[in-house]
C-alpha positions as a Markdown table, in Angstrom:
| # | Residue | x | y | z |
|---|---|---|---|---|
| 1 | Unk | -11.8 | -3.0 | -1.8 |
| 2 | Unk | -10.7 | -5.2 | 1.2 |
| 3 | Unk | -8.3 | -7.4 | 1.7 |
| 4 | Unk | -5.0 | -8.7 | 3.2 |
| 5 | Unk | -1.6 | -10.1 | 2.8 |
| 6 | Unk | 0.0 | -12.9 | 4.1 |
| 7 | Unk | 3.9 | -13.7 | 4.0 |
| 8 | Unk | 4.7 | -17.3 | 2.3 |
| 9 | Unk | 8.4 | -18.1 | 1.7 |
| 10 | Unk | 9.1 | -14.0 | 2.0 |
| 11 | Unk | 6.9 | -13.5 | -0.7 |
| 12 | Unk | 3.6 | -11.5 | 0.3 |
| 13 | Unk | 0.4 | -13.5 | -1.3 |
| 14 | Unk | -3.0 | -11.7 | -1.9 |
| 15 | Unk | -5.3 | -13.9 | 0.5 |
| 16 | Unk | -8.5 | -13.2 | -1.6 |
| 17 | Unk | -7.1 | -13.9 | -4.4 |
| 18 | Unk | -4.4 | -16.2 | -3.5 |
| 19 | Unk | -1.4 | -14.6 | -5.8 |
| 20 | Unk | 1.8 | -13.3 | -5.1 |
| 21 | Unk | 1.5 | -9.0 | -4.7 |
| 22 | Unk | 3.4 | -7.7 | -7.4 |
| 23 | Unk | 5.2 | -4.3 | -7.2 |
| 24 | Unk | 3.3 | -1.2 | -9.3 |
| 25 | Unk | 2.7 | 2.0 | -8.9 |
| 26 | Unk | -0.4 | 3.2 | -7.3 |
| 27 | Unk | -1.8 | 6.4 | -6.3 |
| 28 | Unk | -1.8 | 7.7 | -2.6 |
| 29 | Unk | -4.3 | 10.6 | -2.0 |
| 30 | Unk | -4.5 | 12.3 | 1.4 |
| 31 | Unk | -6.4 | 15.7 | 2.1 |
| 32 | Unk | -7.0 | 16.2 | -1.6 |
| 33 | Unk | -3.0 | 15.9 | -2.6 |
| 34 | Unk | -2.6 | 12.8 | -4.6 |
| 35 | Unk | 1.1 | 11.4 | -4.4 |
| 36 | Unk | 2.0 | 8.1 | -6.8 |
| 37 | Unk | 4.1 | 5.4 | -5.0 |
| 38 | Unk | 5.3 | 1.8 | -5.5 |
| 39 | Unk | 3.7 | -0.2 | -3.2 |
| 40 | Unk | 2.9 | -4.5 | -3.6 |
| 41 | Unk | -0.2 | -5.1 | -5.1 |
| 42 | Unk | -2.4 | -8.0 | -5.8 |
| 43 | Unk | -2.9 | -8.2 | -9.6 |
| 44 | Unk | -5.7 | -9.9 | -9.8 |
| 45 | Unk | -8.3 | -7.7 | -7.4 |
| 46 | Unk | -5.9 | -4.3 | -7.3 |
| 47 | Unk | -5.7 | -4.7 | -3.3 |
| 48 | Unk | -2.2 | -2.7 | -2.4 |
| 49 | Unk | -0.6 | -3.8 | 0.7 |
| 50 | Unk | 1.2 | -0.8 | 2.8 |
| 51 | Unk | 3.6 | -1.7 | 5.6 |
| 52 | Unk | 3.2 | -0.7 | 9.2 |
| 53 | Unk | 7.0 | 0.7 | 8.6 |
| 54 | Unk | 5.6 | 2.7 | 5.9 |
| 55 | Unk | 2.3 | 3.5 | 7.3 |
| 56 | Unk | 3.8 | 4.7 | 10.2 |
| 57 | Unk | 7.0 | 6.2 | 9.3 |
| 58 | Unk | 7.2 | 8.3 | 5.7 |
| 59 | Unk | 3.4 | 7.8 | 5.3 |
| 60 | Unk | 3.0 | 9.8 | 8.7 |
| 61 | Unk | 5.5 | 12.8 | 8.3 |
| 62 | Unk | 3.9 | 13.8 | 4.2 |
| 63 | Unk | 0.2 | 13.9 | 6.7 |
| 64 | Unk | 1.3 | 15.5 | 9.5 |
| 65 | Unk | 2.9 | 17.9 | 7.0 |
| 66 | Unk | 0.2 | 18.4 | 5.0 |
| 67 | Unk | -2.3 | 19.3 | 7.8 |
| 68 | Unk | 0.3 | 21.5 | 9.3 |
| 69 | Unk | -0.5 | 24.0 | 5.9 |
């Protein structure tokens, strides 16, 4: 899946689909450890949108701590 999010009136909108992400849960895998999260998502096509913030920040400390095992 590819896509991308763009922000319209605060609300982040799917731009293949063109619909407003949705908040679900989803499934994060990394190194074979699979973690569930809730993360926006497009409803339509299933694309989840994940923050720089996020990708950088929490995302980054659970894989730098798993490859440090």
């Amino acid at each position: 899946m590819s896509g991308a999010a763009k922000i319209s009136s605060s609300v982040l909108i799917c731009v293949t689909c063109d619909v407003a992400l949705e908040s679900g849960r989803v499934e994060a895998s990394y190194l074979g450890q699979t973690f569930p999260v809730e993360l926006p998502r497009c409803p339509k096509c299933g694309f989840v949108y994940v923050s720089e913030e996020l990708a950088l920040g929490r995302m980054l400390k659970v894989e730098q701590a798993l490859e440090d095992k």
